[in-house]
N, C-alpha and C positions, 0 to 999 in steps of 0.2 A: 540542597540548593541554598546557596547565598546570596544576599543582595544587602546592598547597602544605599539606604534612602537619600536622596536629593532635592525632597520637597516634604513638606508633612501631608498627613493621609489615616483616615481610618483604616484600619488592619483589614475588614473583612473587604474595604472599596481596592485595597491593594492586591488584595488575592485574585479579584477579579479583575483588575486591570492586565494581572499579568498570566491572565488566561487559565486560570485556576477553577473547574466549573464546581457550581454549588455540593453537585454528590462528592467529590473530589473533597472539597473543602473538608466536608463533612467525614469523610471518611480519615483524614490526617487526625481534625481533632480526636477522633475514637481511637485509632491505632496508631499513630504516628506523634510527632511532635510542632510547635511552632515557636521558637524560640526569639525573643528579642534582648540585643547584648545580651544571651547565654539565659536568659530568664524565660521562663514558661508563661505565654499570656492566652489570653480569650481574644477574640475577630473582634471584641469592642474596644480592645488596646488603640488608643492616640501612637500613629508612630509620628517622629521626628528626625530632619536632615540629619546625616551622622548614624541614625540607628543600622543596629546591625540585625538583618531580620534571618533567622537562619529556619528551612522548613525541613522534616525528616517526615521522608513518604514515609506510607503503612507498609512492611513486607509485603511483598507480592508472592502468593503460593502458587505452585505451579505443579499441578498433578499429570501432567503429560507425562511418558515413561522416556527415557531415552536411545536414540538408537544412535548407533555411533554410524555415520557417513562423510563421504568425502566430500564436505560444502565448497563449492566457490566462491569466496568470500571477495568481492570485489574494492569493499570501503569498510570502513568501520574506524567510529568513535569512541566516544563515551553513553553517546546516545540508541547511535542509530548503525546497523548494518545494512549494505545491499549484495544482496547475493545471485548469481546466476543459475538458477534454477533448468533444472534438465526437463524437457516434454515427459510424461508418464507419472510424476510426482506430485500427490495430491499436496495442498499447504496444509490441512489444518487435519486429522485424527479420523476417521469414520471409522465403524463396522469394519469394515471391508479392508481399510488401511489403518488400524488402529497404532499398529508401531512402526509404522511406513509410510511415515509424511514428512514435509520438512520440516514442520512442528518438531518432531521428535529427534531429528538430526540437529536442528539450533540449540535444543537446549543440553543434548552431550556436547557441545559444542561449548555452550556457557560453562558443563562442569569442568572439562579437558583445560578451562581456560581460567578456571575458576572465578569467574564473571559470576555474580549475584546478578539475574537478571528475570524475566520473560518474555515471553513471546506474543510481540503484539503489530501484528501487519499492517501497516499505511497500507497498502495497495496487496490484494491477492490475486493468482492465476489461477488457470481452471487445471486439471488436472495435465491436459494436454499441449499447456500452452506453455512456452518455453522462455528466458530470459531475467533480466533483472526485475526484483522484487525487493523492496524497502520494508524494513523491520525496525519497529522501536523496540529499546529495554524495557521501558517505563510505560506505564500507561498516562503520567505527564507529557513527555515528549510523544507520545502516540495522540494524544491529544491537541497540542501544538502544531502538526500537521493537516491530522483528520478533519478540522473543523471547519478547512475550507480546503478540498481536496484538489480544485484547481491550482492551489500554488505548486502544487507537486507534477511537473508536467511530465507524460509519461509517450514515449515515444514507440511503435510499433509498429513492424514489419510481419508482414502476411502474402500469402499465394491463392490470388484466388482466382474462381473460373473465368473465363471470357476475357476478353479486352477491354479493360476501364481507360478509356483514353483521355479523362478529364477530371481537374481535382474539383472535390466537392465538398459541401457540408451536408451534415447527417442528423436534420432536428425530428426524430421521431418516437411517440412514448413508447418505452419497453414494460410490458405487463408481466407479473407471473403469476398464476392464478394458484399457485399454492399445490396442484394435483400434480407435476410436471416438473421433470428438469427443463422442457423445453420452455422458453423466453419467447414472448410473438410481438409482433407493435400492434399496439392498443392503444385506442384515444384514454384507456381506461389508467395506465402506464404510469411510469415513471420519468419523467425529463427526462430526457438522455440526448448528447451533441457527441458526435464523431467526425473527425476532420479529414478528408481521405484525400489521398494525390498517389496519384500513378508515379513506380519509379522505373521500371521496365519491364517488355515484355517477355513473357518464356514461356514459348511454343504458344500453345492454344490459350495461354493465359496469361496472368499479369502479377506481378510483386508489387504488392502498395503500401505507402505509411500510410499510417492512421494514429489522429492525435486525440486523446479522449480529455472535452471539456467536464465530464462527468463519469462514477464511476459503475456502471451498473453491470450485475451480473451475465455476463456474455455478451456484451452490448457493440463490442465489434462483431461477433460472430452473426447476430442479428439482424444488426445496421448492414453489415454487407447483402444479406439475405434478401432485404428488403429492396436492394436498386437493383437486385439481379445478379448478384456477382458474390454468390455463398466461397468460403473459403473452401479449396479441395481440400476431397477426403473428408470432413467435419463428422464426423460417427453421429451426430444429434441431426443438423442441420442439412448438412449435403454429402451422405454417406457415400465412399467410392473408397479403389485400390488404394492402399497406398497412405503415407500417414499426413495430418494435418500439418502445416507451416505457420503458426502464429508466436509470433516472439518479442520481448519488449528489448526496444536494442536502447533506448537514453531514459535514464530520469535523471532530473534537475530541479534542485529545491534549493528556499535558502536557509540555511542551517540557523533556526530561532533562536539558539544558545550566544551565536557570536554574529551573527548576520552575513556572515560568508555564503556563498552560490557554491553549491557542489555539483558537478555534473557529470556522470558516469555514462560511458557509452560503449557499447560492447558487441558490438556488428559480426553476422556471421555469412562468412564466404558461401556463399552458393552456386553451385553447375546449373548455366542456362541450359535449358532444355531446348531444342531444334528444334 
């Protein structure tokens, strides 16, 4: 990363101006570099207008194995990828999916393409839940994002039971108590806002967005659970025939590198049901 100064500044007050958090810092001066005009200095360097501050991240190691798959790759910069993500595909490694995640498809991905990168998620899905998902290279630019996860506005569509006939807002804490995949609301919880509006009905139930002011684990599938209207089929929450419908159809951020608005949207046609 480059930049070129417009005002004078202490070196380590500019690092953190420009969103640079202290472990971060710390980690560049250990394994990376901080060069000003081409010269190697300390966080107590005087900069001045004119100067040329140039920063070299630490490598990033990436011990995830590769699996080679056919990503839908929707966006992609120098920073950031969004990819459309199929229902059944965990994000991140387990036991169970150790080389069958989309962890391990991004980063064949990175070698096919020969991208120096890793894999670092703005926003994750549950195994079953379908749609666009945002991926940093960097854990700069993953950090640029994450630090306020509401600029990253994430748009999704879902099936769920009964007829919700009215948009609503969704303020209730989500607990996990650590024993449980399953997520309950608990005054004990997490903040969590979900923005819900009906968009039409099919048969004995309903297709609704839902906007998340916050990012918590299941926290749609929850938040629905809670006014009465669990998503069908949910194997955790509301087990039934037939497979779960939760999908992220928009995100839209504004790209911290140039200040541009990106906004992907990726809707998927569905048969009403009679």
């Amino acid at each position: 990363m480059i930049f070129t100064l417009t005002k004078s500044s202490l070196l380590r007050d500019y690092l953190m101006e420009i969103g640079l958090s202290r472990k971060l810092v710390k980690a560049i001066k250990s394994q990376g570099k901080i060069l000003v005009n081409g010269n190697p200095v300390t966080v107590r360097c005087q900069l001045r207008p004119g100067d040329r501050l140039e920063i070299i991240m630490p490598e990033e190691k990436c011990d995830i194995p590769p699996t080679e798959m056919d990503l839908d790759v929707v966006f992609e910069d120098d920073h950031y990828l969004i990819i459309d993500k199929p229902a059944g595909l965990a994000c991140i490694p387990t036991k169970s999916h150790y080389e069958n995640s989309l962890a391990n498809g991004i980063v064949a991905y990175y070698l096919k393409k020969n991208i120096t990168a890793t894999v670092h998620f703005v926003n994750r899905l549950d195994r079953q839940t379908q749609g666009l998902l945002l991926v940093a290279k960097d854990r700069y630019s993953h950090y640029l994002l994450s630090q306020d996860i509401k600029q990253v506005k994430r748009v999704y569509q879902a099936l769920v039971s009964g007829h919700l006939r009215e948009k609503q807002t969704i303020d209730l804490p989500i607990y996990d108590d650590g024993n449980s995949m399953i997520r309950t609301v608990n005054s004990q919880g997490k903040h969590a806002i979900t923005h819900v509006k009906p968009l039409q009905e099919d048969g004995a139930n309903t297709i609704v967005q839902c906007i998340l002011d916050t990012g918590r684990t299941h926290q749609i599938r929850v938040h629905l659970k809670a006014i009465g209207h669990p998503l069908v089929s949910d194997e955790l929450y509301n087990p039934g025939i037939g497979k779960m419908y939760l999908r992220s159809v928009r995100i839209e951020f504004i790209n911290p590198y140039d200040g541009k608005l990106v906004t992907i949207e990726k809707l998927e046609k569905r048969k009403r049901r009679p």
